[in-house]
N, C-alpha and C positions, 0 to 999 in steps of 0.2 A: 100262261098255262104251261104245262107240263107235260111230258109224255114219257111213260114208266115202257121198260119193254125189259123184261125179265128172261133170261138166256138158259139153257142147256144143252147137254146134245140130244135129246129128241124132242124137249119142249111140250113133254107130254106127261112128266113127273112132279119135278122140283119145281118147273118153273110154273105149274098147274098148280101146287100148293102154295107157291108164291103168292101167284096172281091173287089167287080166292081170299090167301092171310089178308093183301094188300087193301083186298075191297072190301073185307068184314064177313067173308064170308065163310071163314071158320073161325072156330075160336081163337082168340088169344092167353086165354087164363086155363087152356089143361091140353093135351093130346088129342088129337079127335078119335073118333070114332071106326072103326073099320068103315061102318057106314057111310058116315060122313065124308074118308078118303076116296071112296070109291065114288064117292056122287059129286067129286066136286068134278066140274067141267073141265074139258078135255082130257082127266085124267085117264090112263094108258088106253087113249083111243086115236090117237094120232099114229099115223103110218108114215112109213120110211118116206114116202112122197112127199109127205109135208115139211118136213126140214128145210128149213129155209124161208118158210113161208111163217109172214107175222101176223100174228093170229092179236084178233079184238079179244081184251076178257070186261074191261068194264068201265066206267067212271067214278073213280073213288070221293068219298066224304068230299074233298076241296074242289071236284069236279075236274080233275087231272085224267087221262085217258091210260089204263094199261093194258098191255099187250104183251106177248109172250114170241118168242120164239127158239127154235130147232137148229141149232147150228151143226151137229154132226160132227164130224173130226177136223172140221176146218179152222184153221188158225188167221182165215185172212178177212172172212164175214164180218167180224164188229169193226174191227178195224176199216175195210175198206166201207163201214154202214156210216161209221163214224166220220171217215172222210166226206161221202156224200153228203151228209148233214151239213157240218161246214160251207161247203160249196155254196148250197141252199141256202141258208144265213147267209153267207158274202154275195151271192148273184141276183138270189131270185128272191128275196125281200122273206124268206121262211124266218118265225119267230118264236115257234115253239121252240123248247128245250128238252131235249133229252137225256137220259138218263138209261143206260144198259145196266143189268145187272145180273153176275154172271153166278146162278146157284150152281155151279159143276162142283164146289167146293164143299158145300151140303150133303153131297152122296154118298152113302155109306155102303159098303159091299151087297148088302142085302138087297138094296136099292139096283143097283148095277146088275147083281143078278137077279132078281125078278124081273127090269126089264129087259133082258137078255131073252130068257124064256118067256114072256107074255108077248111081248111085240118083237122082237128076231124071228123066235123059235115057235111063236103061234099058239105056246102051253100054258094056257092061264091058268091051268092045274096045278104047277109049279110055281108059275112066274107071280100070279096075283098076290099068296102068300106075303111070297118073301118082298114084294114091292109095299105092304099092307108094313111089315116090320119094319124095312126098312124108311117108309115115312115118317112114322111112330121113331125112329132113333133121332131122322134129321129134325125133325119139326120144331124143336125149340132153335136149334140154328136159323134152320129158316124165317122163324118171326124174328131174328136178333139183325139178319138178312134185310130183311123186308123193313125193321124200323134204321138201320142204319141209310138204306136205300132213301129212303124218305127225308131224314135230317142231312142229306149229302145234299138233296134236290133245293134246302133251302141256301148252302152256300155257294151254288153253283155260279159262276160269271160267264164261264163261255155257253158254247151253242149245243154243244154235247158233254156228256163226263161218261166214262167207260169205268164200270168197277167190277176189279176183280174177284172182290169179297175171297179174297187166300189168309192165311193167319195174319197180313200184314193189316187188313184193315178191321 
């Protein structure tokens, strides 16, 4: 089996549109809906608290487990996630595989600023808006995201793979 864990820094946007793409639970074949952004789970209702904290979203079609997480401005969290994983395979008999995957590269200004002002600044008068647009720009990235994440997990050999998802992949 497998284990998806989908990356941003609050883990309450991208990686919220990830997770839901991942498990079918928005569309693939058009844009969603204001609606539909706004009601997928955990979308902009995570708080500063939770960063860091890997959040369940589901079991997908092949019965693979994803998860999301919040990593904030830290540069040492996957890396040092990805070391413990290792560990865990080499010590303690751990067999799942992993798979990060980092949507920070998905966010487009709008995005950034909507959640700037909806969850910083508290103004979902401002902020919901422009996170509403800015989902609506990334979302075909994100499903290109989410299917590249997938066909990565099938050539995987080691115990973790970290993807950056920047123009190089």
């Amino acid at each position: 089996m497998m284990i998806y864990i989908y990356n941003c820094y609050g883990g309450t946007h991208s990686s919220s549109l990830a997770s839901a793409v991942h498990l079918n639970k928005l569309p693939l074949d058009r844009i969603p809906t204001k609606d539909e952004i706004l009601g997928t789970n955990h979308f902009n209702k995570l708080k500063y608290k939770d960063m860091g904290r890997i959040i369940y979203r589901g079991i997908d079609e092949d019965g693979n487990k994803v998860y999301s997480v919040g990593r904030g401005t830290s540069k040492i969290l996957i890396p040092c996630l990805k070391n413990m994983i290792t560990i865990l395979h080499d010590e303690c008999c751990f067999n799942e595989k992993i798979i990060f995957s980092n949507m920070s590269p998905t966010v487009p200004p709008a995005m950034t600023m909507g959640g700037f002002f909806a969850r910083g600044l508290g103004m979902d008068f401002i902020g919901v808006p422009l996170l509403v647009i800015g989902a609506k720009q990334a979302y075909k990235r994100i499903i290109e995201i989410v299917n590249h994440t997938k066909e990565s997990a099938k050539t995987l050999n080691g115990p973790v793979l970290v993807l950056m998802n920047d123009s190089k992949n």
